[in-house]
N, C-alpha and C positions, 0 to 999 in steps of 0.2 A: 455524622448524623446524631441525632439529640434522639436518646433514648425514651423506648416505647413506639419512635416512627416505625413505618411499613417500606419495605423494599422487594422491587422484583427484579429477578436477575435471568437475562436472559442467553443462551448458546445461540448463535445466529449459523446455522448449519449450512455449507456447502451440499453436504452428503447427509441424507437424512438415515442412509444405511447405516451412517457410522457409529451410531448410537449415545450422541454424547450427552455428557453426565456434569453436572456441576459438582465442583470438588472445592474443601478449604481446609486452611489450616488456619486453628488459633492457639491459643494457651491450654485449651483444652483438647482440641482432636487435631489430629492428621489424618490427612487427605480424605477424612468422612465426606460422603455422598450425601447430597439432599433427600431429604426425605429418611436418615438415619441417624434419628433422635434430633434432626433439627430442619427445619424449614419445612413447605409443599410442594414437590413437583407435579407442573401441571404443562404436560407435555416437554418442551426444552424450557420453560421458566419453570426459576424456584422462587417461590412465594414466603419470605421473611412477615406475617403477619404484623409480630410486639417484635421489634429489638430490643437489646439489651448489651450492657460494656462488652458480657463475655461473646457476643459476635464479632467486635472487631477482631479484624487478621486478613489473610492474602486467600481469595478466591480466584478460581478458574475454569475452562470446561475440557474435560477430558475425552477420548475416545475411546470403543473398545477396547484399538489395537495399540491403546498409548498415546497418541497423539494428542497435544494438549494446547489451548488458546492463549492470546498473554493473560496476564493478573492483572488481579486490580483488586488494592489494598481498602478497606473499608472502616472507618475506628466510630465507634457507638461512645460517647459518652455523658455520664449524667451531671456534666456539670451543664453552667449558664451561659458558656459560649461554646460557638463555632467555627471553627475557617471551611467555607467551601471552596475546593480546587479540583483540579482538571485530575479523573482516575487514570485518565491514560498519559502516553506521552507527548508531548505536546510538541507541532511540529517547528524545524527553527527559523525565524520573521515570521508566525503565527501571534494574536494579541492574545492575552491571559489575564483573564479576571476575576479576582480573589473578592469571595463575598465573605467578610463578620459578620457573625448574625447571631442573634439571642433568641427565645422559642415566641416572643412578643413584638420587638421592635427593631428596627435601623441606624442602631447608636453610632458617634462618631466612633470611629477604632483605628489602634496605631497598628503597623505591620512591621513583622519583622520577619527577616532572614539570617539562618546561621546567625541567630541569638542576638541581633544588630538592628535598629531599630530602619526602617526603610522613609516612612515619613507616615504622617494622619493624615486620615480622610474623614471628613466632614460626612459622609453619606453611607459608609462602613462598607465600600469598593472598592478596590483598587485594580486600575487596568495595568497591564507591561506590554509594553508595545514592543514588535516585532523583538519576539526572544531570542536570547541566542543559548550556545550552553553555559556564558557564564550568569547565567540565571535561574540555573538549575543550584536547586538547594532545597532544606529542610526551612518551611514556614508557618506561621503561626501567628495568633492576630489578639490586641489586648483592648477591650472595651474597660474604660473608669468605671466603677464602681460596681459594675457584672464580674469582672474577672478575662482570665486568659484561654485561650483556647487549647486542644491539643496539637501536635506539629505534623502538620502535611509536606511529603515527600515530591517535589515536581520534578519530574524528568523532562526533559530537553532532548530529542531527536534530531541527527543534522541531517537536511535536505541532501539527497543522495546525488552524485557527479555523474551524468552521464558522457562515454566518452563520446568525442566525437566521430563522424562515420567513416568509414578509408575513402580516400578520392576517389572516382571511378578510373579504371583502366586506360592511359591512354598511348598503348603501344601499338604499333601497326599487327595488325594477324599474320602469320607466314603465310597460311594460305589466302588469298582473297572471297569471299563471298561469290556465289551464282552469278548475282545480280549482274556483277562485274565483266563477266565474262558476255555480257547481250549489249554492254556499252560500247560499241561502235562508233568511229563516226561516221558519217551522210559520206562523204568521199571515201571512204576504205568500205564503206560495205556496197555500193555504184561498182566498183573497180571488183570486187567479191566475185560480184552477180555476175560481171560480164567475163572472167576467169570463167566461171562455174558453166555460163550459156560455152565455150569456147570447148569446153572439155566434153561435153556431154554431145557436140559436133562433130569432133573430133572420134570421139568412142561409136557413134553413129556409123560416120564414113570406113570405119574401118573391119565394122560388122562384117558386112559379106565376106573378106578377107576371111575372118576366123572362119566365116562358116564353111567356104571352100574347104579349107585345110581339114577342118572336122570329116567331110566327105572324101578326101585324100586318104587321112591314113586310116 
């Protein structure tokens, strides 16, 4: 950022219980809270009104119970250029584009990386198409006759591997299923029926029988 700009920095909260607090560190303080001796909180944003160089350094938001957000590094300074880059990590085959820029205009500006010059751009942009991590580096960008910018750190994140899922099961169950046991077919259950009429004929005819003997002994 070009010094004297305004910035707002916000805690984007899951939990509004958690109470979280924006934290930094520069050259001058550790882990100071917003709102002591520097910034305004205004609810979960901190309200940087004037920057100034001694703002640059690594912010974050903190919780109560410790738990704290990623960072993101911020550099203020008062010269005549700037490289703007991505604060977070940039994910990988995502595009990334590096603006040079002066507090006036959109001069041509050359880019570099790890001190090496990348090429010029005519319009003071530069895209990177589909990143990977060996893109990840310290960059910074040179307009003729404004000067150099100071050097921005881009991280590189690799897309994460999901595994694949286990096949589903396909071994027979030792026991069979309900269902199985009502699968019949048309000729064993005809052949069932007429067993079952035979038996229940049979247990009939032979009633009296019992009941005699019942009156016997």
């Amino acid at each position: 950022m070009f010094k004297g700009e305004s910035v707002s920095l916000s805690c984007e909260e899951d939990d509004s219980s958690a109470g979280w607090k924006l934290r930094r560190n520069t050259t001058r303080d550790t882990r100071k809270e917003c709102g002591d001796g520097w910034g305004m909180q205004v609810s979960s944003t901190c309200v940087i009104s004037v920057t100034f160089p001694s703002h640059s350094g690594v912010y974050w938001c903190e919780s109560r119970e410790g738990a704290t957000s990623n960072s993101i590094n911020i550099t203020v300074t008062g010269g005549p250029v700037i490289l703007q880059s991505p604060v977070l990590p940039v994910m990988e085959g995502d595009d990334v584009t590096l603006h040079c820029k002066t507090k006036t205009y959109n001069l041509p500006a050359g880019f570099y990386k790890d001190g090496s010059l990348i090429r010029t751009e005519p319009a003071g942009h530069m895209t990177i198409h589909h990143v990977s991590k060996s893109d990840e580096g310290l960059y910074k960008c040179n307009i003729s006759s404004h000067g150099e910018s100071p050097s921005s750190w881009i991280s590189v994140t690799e897309k994460s591997t999901t595994s694949p899922s286990p096949p589903l099961s396909t071994s027979t169950p030792t026991s069979p299923p309900l269902f199985v046991l009502w699968s019949v077919p048309p000729v064993c259950g005809l052949v069932l029926l007429v067993l079952l009429v035979l038996l229940v004929r049979r247990c009939v005819q032979r009633k009296p029988e019992a009941t005699l003997w019942e009156f016997v002994f």
